[in-house]
PyMOL Python script that loads the backbone (N, CA, C, O; Angstrom):
from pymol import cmd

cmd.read_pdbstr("""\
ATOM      1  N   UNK A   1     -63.530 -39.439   5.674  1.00  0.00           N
ATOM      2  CA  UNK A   1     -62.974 -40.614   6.295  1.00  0.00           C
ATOM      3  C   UNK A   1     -61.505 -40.363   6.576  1.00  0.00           C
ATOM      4  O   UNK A   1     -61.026 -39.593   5.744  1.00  0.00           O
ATOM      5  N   UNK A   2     -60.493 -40.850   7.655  1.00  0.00           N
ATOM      6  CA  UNK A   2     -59.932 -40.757   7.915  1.00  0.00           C
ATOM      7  C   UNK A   2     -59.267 -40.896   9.256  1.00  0.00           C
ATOM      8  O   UNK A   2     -59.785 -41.818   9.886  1.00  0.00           O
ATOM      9  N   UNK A   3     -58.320 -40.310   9.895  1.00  0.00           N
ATOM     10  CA  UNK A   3     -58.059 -40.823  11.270  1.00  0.00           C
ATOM     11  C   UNK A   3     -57.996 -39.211  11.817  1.00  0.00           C
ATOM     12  O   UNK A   3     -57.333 -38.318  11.290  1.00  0.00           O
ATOM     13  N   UNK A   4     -58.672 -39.111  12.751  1.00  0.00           N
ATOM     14  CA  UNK A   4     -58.936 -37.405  13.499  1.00  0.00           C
ATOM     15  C   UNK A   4     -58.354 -37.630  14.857  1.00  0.00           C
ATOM     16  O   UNK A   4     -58.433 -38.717  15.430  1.00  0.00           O
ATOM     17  N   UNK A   5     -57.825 -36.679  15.308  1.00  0.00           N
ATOM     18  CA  UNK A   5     -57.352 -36.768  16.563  1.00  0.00           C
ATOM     19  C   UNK A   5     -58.902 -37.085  17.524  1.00  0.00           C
ATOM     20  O   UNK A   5     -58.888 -38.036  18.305  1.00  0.00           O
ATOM     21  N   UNK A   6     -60.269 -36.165  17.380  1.00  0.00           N
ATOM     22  CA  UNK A   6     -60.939 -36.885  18.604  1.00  0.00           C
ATOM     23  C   UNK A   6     -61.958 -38.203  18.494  1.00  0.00           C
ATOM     24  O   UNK A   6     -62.921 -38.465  19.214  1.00  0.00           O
ATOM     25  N   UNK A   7     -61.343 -39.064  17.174  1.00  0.00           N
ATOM     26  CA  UNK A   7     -61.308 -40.173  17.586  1.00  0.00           C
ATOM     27  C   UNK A   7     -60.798 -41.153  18.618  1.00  0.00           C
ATOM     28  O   UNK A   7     -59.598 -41.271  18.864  1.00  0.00           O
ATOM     29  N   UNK A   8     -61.700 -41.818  19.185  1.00  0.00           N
ATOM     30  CA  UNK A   8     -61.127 -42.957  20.802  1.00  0.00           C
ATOM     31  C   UNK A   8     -60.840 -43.816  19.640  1.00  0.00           C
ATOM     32  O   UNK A   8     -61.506 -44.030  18.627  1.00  0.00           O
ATOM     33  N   UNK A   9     -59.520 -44.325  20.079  1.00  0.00           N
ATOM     34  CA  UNK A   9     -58.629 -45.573  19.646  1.00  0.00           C
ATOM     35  C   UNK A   9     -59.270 -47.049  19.927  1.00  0.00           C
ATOM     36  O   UNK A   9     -59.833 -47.548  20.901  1.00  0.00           O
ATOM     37  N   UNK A  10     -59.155 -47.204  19.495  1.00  0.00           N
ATOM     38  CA  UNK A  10     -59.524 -48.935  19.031  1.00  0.00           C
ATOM     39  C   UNK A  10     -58.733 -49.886  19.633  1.00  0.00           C
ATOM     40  O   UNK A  10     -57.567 -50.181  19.371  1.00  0.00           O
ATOM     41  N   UNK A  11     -59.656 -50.445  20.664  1.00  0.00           N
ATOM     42  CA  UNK A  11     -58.771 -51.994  21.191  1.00  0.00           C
ATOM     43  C   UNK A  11     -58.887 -53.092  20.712  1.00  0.00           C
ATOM     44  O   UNK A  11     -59.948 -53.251  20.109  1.00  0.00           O
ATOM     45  N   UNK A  12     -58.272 -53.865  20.731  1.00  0.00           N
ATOM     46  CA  UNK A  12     -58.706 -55.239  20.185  1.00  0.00           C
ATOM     47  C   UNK A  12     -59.365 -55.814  21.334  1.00  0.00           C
ATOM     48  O   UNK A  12     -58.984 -55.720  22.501  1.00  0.00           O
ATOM     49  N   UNK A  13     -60.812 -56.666  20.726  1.00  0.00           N
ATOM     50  CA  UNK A  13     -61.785 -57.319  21.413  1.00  0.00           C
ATOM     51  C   UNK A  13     -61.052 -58.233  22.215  1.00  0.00           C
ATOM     52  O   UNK A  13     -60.224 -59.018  21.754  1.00  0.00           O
ATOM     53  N   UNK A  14     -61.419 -58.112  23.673  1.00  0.00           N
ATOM     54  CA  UNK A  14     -60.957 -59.433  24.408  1.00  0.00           C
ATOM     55  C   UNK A  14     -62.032 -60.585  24.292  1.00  0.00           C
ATOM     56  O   UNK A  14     -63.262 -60.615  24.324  1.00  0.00           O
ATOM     57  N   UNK A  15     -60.997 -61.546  24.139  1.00  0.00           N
ATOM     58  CA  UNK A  15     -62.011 -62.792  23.899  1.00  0.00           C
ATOM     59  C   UNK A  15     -62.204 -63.564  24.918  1.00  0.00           C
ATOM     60  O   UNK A  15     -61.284 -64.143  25.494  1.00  0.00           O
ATOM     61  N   UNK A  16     -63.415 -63.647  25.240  1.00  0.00           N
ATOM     62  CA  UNK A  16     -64.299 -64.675  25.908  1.00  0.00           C
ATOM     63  C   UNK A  16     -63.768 -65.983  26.332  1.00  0.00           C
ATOM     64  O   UNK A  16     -63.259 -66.404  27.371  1.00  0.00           O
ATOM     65  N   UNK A  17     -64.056 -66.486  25.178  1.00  0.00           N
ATOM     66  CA  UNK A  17     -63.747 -68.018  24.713  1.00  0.00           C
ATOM     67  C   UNK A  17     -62.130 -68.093  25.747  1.00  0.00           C
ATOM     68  O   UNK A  17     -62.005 -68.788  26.755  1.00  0.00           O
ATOM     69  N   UNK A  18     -61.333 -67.427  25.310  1.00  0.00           N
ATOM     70  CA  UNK A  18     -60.330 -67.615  25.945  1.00  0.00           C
ATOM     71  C   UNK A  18     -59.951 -67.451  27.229  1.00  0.00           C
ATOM     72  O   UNK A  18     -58.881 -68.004  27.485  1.00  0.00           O
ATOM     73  N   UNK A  19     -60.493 -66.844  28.176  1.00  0.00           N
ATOM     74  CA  UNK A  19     -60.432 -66.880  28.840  1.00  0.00           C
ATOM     75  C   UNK A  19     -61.697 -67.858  29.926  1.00  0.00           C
ATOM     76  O   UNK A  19     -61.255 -68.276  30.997  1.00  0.00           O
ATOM     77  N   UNK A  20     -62.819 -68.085  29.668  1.00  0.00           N
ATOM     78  CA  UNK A  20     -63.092 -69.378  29.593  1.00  0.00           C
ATOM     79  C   UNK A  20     -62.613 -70.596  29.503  1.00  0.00           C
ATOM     80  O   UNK A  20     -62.962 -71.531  30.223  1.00  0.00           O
ATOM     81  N   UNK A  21     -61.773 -70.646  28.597  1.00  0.00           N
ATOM     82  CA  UNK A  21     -61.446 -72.188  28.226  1.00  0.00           C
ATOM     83  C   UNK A  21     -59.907 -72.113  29.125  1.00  0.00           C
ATOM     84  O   UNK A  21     -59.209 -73.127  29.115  1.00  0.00           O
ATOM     85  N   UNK A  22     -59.579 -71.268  29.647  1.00  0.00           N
ATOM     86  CA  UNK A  22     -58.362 -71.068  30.410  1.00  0.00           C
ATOM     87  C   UNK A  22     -58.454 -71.740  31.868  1.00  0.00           C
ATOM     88  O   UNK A  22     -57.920 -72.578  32.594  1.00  0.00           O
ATOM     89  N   UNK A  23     -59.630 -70.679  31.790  1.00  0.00           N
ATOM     90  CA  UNK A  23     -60.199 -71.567  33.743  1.00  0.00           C
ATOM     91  C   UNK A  23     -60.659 -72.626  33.638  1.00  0.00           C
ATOM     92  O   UNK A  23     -60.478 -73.457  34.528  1.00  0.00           O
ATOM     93  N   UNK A  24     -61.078 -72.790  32.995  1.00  0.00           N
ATOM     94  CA  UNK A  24     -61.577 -74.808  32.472  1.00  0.00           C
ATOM     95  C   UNK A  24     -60.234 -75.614  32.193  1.00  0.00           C
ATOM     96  O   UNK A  24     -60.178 -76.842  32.121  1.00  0.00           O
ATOM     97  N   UNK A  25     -59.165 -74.745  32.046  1.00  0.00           N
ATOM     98  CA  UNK A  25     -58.163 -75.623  31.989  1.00  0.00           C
ATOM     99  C   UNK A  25     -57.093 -76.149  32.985  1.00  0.00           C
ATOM    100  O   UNK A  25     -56.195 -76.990  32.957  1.00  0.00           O
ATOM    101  N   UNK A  26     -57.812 -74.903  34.243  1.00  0.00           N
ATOM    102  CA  UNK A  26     -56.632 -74.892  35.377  1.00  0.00           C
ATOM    103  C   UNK A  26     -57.733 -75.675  36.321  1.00  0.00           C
ATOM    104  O   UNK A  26     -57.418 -76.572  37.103  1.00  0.00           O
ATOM    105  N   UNK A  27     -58.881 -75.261  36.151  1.00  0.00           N
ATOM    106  CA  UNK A  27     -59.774 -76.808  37.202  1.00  0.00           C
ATOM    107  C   UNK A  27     -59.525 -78.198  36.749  1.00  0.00           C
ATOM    108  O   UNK A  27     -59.326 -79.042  37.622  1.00  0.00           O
ATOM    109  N   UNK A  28     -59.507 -78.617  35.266  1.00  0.00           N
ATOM    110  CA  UNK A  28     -59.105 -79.775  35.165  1.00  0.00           C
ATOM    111  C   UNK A  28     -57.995 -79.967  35.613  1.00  0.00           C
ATOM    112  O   UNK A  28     -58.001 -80.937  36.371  1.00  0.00           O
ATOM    113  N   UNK A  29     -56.664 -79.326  35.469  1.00  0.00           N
ATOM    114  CA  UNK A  29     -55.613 -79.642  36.039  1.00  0.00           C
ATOM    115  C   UNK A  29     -55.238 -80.019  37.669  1.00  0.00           C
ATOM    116  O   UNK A  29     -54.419 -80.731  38.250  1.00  0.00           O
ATOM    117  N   UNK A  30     -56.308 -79.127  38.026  1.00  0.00           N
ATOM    118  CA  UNK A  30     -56.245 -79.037  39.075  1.00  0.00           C
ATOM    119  C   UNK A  30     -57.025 -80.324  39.893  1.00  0.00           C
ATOM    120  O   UNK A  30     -56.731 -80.530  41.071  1.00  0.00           O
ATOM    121  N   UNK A  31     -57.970 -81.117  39.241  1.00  0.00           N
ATOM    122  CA  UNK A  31     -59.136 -82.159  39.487  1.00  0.00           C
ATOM    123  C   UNK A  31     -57.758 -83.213  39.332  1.00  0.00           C
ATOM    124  O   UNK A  31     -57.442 -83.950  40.266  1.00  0.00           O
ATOM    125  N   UNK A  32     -56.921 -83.180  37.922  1.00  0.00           N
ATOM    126  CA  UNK A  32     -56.399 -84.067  37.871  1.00  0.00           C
ATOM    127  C   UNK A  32     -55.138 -84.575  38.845  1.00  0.00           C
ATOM    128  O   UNK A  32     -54.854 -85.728  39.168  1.00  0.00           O
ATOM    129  N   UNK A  33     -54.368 -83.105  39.261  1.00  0.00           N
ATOM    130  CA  UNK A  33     -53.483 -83.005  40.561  1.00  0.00           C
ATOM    131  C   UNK A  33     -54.106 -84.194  41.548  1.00  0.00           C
ATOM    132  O   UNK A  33     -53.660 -85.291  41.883  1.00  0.00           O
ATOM    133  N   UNK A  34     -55.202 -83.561  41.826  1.00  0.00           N
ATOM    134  CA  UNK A  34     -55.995 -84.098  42.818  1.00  0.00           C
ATOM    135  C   UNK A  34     -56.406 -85.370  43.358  1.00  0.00           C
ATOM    136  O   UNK A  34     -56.501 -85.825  44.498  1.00  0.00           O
ATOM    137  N   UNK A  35     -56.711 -85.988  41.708  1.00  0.00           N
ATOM    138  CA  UNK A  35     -57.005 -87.645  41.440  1.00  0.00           C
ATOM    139  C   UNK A  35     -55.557 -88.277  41.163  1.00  0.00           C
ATOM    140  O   UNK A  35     -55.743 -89.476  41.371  1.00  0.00           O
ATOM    141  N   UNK A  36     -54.863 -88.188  40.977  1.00  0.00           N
ATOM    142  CA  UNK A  36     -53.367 -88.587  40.763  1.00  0.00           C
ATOM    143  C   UNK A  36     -52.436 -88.645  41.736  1.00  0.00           C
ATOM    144  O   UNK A  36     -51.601 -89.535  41.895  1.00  0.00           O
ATOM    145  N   UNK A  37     -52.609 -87.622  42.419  1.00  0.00           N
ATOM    146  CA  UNK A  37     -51.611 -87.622  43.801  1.00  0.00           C
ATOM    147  C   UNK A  37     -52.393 -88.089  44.756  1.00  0.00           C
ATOM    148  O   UNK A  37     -51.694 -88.273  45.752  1.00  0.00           O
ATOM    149  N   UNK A  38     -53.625 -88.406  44.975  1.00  0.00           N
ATOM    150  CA  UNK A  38     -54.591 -89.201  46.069  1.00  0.00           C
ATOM    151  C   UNK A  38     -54.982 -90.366  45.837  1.00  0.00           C
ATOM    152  O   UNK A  38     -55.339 -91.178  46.691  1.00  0.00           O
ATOM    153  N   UNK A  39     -54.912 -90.661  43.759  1.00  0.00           N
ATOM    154  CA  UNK A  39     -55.452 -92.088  43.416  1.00  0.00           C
ATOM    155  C   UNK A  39     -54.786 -93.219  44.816  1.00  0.00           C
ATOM    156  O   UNK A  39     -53.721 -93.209  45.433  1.00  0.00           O
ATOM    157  N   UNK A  40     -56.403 -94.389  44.909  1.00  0.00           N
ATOM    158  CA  UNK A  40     -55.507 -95.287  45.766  1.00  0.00           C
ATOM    159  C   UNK A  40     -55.512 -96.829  44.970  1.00  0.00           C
ATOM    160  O   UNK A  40     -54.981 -97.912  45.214  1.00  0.00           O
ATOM    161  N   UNK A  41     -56.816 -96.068  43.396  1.00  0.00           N
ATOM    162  CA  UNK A  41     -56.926 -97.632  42.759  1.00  0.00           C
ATOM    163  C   UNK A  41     -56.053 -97.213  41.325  1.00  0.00           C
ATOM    164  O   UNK A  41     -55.136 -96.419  41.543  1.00  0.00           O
ATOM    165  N   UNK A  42     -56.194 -97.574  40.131  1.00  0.00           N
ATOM    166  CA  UNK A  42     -55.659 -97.595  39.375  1.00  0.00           C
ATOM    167  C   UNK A  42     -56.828 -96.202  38.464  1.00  0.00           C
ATOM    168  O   UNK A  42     -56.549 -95.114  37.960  1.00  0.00           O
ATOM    169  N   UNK A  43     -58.229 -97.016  38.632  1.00  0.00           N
ATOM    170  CA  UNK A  43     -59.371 -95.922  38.519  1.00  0.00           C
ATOM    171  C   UNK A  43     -58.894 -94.694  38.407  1.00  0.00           C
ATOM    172  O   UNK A  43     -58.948 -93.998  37.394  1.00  0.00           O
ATOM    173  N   UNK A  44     -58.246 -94.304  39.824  1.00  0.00           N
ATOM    174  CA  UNK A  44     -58.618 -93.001  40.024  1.00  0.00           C
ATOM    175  C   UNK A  44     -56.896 -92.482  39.144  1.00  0.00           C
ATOM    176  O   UNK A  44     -56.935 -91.368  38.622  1.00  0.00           O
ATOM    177  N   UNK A  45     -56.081 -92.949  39.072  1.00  0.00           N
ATOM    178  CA  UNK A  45     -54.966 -92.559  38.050  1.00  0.00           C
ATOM    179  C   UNK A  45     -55.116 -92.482  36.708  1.00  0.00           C
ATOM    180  O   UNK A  45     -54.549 -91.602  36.061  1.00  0.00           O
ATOM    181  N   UNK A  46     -55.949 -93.459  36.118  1.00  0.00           N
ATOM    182  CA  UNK A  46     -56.535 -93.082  35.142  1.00  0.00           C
ATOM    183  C   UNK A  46     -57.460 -92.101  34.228  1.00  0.00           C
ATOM    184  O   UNK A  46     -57.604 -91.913  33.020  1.00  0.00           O
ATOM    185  N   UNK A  47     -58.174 -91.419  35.779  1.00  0.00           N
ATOM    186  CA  UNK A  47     -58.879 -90.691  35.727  1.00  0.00           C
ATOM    187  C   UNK A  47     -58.044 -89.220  35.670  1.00  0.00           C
ATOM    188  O   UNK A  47     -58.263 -88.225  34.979  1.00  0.00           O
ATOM    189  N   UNK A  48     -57.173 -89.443  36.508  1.00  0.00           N
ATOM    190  CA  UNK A  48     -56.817 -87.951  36.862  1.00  0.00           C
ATOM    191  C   UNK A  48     -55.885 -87.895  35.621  1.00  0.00           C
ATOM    192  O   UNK A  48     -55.745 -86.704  35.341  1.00  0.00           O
ATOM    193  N   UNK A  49     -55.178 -88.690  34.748  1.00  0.00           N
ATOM    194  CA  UNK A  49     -54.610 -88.751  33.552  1.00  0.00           C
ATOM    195  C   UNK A  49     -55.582 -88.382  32.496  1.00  0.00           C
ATOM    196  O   UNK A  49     -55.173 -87.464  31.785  1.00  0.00           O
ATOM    197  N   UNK A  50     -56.492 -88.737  32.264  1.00  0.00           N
ATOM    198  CA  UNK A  50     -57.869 -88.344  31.408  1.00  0.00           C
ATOM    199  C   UNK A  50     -57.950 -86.488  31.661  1.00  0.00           C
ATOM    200  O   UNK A  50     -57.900 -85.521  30.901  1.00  0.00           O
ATOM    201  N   UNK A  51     -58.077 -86.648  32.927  1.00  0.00           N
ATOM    202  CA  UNK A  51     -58.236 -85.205  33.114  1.00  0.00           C
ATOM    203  C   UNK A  51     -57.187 -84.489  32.969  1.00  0.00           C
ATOM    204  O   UNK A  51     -57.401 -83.413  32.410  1.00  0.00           O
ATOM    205  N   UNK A  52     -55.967 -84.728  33.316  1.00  0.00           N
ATOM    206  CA  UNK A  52     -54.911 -83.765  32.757  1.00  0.00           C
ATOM    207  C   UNK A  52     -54.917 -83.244  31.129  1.00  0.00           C
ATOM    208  O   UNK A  52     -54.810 -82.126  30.624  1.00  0.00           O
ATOM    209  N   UNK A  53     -55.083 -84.520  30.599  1.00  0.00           N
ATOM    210  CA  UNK A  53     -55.014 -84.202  28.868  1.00  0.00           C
ATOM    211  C   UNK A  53     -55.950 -83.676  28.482  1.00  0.00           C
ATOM    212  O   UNK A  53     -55.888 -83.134  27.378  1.00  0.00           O
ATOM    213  N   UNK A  54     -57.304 -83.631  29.327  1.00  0.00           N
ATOM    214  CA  UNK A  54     -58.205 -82.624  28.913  1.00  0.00           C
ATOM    215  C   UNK A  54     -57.805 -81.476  28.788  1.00  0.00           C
ATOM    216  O   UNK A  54     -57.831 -80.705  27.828  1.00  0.00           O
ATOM    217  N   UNK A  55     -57.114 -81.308  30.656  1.00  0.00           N
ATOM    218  CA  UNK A  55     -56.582 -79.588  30.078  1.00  0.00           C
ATOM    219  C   UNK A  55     -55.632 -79.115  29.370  1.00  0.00           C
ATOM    220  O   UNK A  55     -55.472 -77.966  28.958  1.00  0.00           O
ATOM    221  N   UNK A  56     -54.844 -80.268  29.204  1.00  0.00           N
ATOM    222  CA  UNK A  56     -54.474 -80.028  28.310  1.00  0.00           C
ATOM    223  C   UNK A  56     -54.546 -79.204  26.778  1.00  0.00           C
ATOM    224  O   UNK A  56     -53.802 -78.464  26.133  1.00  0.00           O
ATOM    225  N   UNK A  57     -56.032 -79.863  26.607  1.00  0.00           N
ATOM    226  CA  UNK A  57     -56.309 -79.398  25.386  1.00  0.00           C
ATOM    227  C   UNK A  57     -56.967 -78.277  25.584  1.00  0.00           C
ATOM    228  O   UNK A  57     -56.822 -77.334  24.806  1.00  0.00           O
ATOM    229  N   UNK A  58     -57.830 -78.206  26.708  1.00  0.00           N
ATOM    230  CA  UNK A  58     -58.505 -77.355  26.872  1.00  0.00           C
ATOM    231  C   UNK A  58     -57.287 -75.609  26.802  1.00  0.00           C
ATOM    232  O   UNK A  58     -57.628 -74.522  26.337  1.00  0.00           O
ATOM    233  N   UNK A  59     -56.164 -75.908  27.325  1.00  0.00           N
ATOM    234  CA  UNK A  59     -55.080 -74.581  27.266  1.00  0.00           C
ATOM    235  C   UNK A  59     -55.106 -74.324  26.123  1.00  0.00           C
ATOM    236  O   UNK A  59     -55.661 -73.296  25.736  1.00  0.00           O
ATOM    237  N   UNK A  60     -54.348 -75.431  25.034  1.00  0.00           N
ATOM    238  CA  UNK A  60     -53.841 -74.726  23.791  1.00  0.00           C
ATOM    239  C   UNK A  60     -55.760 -74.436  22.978  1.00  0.00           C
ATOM    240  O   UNK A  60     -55.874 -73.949  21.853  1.00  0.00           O
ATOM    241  N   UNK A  61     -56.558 -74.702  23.525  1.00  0.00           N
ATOM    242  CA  UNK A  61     -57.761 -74.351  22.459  1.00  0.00           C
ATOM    243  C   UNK A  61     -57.624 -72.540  23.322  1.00  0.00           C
ATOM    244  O   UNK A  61     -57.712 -71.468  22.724  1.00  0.00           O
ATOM    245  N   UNK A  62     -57.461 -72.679  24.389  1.00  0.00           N
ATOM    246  CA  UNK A  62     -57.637 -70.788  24.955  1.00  0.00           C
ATOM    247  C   UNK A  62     -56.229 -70.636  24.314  1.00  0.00           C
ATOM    248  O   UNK A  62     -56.025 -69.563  24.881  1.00  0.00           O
ATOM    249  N   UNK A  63     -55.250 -70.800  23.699  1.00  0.00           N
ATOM    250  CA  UNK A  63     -54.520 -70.103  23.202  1.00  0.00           C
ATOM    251  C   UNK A  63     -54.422 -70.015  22.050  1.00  0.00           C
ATOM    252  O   UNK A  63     -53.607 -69.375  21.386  1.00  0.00           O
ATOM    253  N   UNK A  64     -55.356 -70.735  21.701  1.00  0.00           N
ATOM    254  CA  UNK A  64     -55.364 -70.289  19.904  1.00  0.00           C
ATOM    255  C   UNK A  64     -56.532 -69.583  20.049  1.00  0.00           C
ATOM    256  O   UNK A  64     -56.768 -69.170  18.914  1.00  0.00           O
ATOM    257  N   UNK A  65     -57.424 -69.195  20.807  1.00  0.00           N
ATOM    258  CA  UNK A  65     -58.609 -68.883  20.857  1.00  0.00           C
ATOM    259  C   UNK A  65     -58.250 -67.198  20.660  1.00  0.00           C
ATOM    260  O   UNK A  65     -58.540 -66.539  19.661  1.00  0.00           O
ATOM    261  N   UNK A  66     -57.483 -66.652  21.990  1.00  0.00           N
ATOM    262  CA  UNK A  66     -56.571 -65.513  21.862  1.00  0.00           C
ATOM    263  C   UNK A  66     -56.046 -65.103  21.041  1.00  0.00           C
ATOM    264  O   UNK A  66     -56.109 -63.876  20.967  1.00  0.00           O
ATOM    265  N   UNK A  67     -55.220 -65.842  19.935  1.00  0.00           N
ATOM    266  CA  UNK A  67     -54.316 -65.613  19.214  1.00  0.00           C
ATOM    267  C   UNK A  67     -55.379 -65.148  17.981  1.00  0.00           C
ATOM    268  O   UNK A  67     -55.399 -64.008  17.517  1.00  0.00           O
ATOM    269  N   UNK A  68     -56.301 -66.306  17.521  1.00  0.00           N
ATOM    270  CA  UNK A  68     -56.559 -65.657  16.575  1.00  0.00           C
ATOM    271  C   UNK A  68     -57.726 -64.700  16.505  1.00  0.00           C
ATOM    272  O   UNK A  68     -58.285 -64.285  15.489  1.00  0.00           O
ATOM    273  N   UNK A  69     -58.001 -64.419  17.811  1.00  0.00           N
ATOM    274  CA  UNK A  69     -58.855 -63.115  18.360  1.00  0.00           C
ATOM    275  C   UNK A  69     -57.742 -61.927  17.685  1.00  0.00           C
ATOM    276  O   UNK A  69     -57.910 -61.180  16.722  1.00  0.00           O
ATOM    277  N   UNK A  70     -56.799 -62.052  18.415  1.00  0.00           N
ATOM    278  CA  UNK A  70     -55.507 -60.974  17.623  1.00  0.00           C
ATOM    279  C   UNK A  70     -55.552 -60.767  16.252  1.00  0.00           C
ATOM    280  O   UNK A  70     -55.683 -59.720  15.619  1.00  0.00           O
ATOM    281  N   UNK A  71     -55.417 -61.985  15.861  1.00  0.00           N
ATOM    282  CA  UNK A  71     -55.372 -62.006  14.088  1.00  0.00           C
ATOM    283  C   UNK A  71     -56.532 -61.393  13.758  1.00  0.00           C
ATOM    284  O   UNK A  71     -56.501 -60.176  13.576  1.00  0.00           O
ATOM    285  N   UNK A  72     -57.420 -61.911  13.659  1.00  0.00           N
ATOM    286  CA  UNK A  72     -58.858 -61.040  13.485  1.00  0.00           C
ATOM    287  C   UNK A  72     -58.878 -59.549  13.750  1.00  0.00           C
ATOM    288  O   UNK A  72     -59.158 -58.912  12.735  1.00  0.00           O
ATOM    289  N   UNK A  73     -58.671 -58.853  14.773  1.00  0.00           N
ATOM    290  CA  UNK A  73     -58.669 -57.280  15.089  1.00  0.00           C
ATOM    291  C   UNK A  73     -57.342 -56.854  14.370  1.00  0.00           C
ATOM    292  O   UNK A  73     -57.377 -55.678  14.010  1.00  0.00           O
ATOM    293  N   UNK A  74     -56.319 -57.439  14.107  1.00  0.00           N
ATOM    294  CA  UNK A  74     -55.470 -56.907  13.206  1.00  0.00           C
ATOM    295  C   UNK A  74     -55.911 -56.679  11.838  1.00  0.00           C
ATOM    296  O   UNK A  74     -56.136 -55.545  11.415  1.00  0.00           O
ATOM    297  N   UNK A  75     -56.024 -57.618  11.214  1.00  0.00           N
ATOM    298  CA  UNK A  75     -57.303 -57.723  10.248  1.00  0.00           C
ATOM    299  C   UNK A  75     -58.361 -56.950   9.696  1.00  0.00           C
ATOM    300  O   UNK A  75     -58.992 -56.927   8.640  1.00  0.00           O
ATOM    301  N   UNK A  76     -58.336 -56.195  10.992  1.00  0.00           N
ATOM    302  CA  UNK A  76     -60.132 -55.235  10.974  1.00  0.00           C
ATOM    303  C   UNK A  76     -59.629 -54.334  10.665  1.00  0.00           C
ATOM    304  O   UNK A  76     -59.986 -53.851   9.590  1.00  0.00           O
ATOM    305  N   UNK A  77     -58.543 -53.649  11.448  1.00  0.00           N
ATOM    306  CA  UNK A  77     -57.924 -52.460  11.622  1.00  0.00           C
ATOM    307  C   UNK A  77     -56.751 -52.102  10.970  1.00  0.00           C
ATOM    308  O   UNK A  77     -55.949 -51.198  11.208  1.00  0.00           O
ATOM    309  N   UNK A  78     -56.788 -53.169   9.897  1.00  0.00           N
ATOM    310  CA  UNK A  78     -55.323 -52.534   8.943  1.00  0.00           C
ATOM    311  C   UNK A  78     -55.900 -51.847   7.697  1.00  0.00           C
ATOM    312  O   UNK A  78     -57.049 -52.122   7.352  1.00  0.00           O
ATOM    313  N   UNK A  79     -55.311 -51.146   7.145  1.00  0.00           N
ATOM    314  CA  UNK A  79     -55.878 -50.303   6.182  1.00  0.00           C
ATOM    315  C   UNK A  79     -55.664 -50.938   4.647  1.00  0.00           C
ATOM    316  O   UNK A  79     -54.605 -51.333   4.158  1.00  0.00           O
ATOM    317  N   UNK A  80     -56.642 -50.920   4.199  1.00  0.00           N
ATOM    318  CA  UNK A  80     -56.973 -51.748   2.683  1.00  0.00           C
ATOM    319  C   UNK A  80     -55.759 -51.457   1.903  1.00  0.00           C
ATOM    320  O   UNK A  80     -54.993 -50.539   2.198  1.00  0.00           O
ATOM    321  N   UNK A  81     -55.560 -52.422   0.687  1.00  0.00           N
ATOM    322  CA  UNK A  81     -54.385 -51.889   0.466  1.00  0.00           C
ATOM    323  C   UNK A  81     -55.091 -51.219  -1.294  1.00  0.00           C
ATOM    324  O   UNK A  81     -56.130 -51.725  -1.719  1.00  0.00           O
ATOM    325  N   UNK A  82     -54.443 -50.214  -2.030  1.00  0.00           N
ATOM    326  CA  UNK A  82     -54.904 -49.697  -2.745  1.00  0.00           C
ATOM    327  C   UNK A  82     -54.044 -49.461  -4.110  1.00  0.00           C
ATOM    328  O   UNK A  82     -54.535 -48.832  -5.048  1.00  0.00           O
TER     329      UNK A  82
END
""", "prot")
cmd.dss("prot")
cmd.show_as("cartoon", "prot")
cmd.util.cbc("prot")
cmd.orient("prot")
């Protein structure tokens, strides 16, 4: 066991989730742009406010999603301590 030169190096897993929940976050934003700057009743401001804070959430869940994708492969790949 050990580290050999013709070992291939190790990436950290890209995560899914995050980038998923990223584009789900720029269509809501983008739905909500949409309903907000066109609302003509109160409805549709409400709506497009609903939808902003979705993506809202929907961003910071893809950025913790990422992050602790990181944490995790750091994790994997640090060496035990002894």
């Amino acid at each position: 066991m050990g580290i050999h030169l013709s070992d291939r190096p190790r990436r950290a897993p890209r995560s899914l989730a995050s980038w998923v929940l990223g584009i789900l976050s720029a269509v809501h934003g983008a739905g909500a742009f949409v309903f907000v700057a066109g609302g003509r009743t109160w409805a549709n401001e409400l709506e497009g406010f609903v939808m902003g804070t979705s993506a809202a959430v929907l961003l910071v869940g893809a950025i913790l999603s990422h992050g602790l994708g990181r944490l995790r492969a750091e994790f994997r790949n640090s060496p035990s301590p002894q």
